[in-house]
C-alpha positions, 0 to 999 in steps of 0.5 A: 500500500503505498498511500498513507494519510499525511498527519499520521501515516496510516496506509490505504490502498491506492484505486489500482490496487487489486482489492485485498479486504483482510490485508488492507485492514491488518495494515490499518490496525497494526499502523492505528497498534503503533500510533496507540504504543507511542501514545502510552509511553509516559509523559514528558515533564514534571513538578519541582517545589524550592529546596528551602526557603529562599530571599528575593529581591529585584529580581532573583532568578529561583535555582534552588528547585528540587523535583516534587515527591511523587514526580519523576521528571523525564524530557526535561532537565534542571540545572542551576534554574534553568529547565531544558527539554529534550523534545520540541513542542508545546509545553504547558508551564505554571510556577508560582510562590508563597512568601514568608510574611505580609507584603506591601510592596510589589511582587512578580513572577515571571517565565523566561527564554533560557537566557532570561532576556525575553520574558514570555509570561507575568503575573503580579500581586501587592497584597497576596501572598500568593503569586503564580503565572502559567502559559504555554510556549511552543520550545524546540527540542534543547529549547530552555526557560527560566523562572524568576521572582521579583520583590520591591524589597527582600522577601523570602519565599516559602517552601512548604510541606513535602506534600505541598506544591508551593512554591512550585513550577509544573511543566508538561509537553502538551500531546504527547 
C-alpha cells in the first residue's frame, strides 16, 4: 500500500490496487497498534517545589528547585534554574510562590527564554501572598526557560510541606 494519510501515516490502498479486504485492514490496525504504543509511553515533564526557603529581591532568578515527591521528571532537565527539554513542542508551564510574611510592596513572577532576556509570561500581586503565572510556549527540542521572582524589597519565599506544591513550577509537553 503505498498511500498513507499525511498527519499520521496510516496506509490505504491506492484505486489500482487489486482489492485485498483482510490485508488492507491488518495494515490499518497494526499502523492505528503503533500510533496507540507511542501514545502510552509516559509523559514528558514534571513538578519541582524550592529546596528551602529562599530571599528575593529585584529580581532573583529561583535555582534552588528540587523535583516534587511523587514526580519523576523525564524530557526535561534542571540545572542551576534553568529547565531544558529534550523534545520540541508545546509545553504547558505554571510556577508560582508563597512568601514568608505580609507584603506591601510589589511582587512578580515571571517565565523566561533560557537566557532570561525575553520574558514570555507575568503575573503580579501587592497584597497576596500568593503569586503564580502559567502559559504555554511552543520550545524546540534543547529549547530552555527560566523562572524568576521579583520583590520591591527582600522577601523570602516559602517552601512548604513535602506534600505541598508551593512554591512550585509544573511543566508538561502538551500531546504527547
Amino acid at each position: 500500500m503505498p498511500n498513507a494519510t499525511p498527519i499520521y501515516g496510516f496506509p490505504y490502498p491506492t484505486g489500482n490496487e487489486q482489492p485485498s479486504g483482510p490485508l488492507a485492514i491488518e495494515s490499518l490496525a497494526e499502523a492505528v497498534e503503533t500510533k496507540f504504543a507511542l501514545e502510552d509511553q509516559a509523559v514528558d515533564g514534571g513538578e519541582w517545589t524550592i529546596g528551602a526557603d529562599m530571599v528575593i529581591s529585584r529580581p532573583t532568578l529561583i535555582n534552588n528547585w528540587t523535583p516534587f515527591a511523587g514526580s519523576a521528571p523525564q524530557g526535561i532537565a534542571h540545572s542551576a534554574g534553568v529547565f531544558t527539554v529534550t523534545k520540541g513542542g508545546p509545553w504547558a508551564i505554571s510556577a508560582g510562590f508563597r512568601i514568608l510574611t505580609g507584603s506591601s510592596t510589589d511582587l512578580y513572577i515571571y517565565i523566561t527564554d533560557g537566557t532570561g532576556a525575553v520574558t514570555w509570561f507575568k503575573n503580579s500581586t501587592i497584597t497576596s501572598l500568593n503569586v503564580g503565572v502559567s502559559g504555554v510556549k511552543r520550545l524546540p527540542a534543547g529549547g530552555s526557560f527560566r523562572v524568576y521572582a521579583y520583590a520591591g524589597a527582600d522577601r523570602t519565599i516559602r517552601h512548604e510541606t513535602a506534600g505541598d506544591l508551593v512554591t512550585g513550577i509544573t511543566a508538561y509537553r502538551v500531546g504527547n
